[in-house]
N, C-alpha and C positions, 0 to 999 in steps of 0.2 A: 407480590400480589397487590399489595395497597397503591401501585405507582400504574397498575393497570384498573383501580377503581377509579383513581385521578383522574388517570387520561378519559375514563367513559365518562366523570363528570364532566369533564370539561364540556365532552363532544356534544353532549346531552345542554349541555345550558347554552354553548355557542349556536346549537342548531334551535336553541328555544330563543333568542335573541334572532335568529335571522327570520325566523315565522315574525313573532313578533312587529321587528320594524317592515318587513315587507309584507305583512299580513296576505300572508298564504294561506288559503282556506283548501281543508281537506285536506290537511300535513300536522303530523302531533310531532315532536322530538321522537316517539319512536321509532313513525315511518320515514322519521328522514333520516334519506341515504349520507352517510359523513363523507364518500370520496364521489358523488355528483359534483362536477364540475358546476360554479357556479355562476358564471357567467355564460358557457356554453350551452348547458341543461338545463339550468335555472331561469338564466335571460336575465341577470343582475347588473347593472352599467358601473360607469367608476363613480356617481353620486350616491347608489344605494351602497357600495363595497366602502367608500369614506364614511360613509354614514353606520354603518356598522363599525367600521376599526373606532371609532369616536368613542362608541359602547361600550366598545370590548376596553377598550383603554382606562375609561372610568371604572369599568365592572373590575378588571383583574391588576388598575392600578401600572400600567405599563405605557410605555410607549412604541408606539407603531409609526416607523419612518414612514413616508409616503414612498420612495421608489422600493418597501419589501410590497404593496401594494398585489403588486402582479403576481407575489409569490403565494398570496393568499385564493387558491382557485379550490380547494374543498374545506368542508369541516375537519377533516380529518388534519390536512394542511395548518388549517388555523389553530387548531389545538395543541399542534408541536412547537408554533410557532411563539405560543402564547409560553407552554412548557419550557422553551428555552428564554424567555425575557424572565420568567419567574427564577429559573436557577439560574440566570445573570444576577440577580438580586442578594440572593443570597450571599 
């Protein structure tokens, strides 16, 4: 139970960072959808998707190769993704 409270934190502050830098109006963390594709759905290019892993990287302390880049296409996606750089760490 507590590694599925994680995971919703995570998806909840990843999706509050992507409002955030892309200032998205009329979207809270709750009504965002975590597996919206976001480049396709969203309409996010590769400077806004760099400009987020930047965040994320400072935020969770990790590093984000540039070619997993294309692997990051939902919240949901970025959240496991994040999950496994943190239990690399450990």
């Amino acid at each position: 139970m507590p590694e599925r409270i994680a995971t919703e934190g995570i998806i909840r502050h990843v999706a509050e960072i992507i409002i955030g830098e892309l200032k998205l109006e009329d979207v809270t963390p709750d009504t965002f959808n975590p597996d919206m594709d976001l480049v396709d759905e969203l309409g996010i290019d590769s400077m806004d998707l760099a400009t987020i892993a930047l965040v994320l990287q400072d935020e969770y302390k990790i590093v984000i190769d540039e070619d997993d880049y294309p692997k990051l296409k939902t919240v949901r996606f970025i959240c496991e993704y994040i999950e496994e750089k943190l239990a690399a760490k450990c």
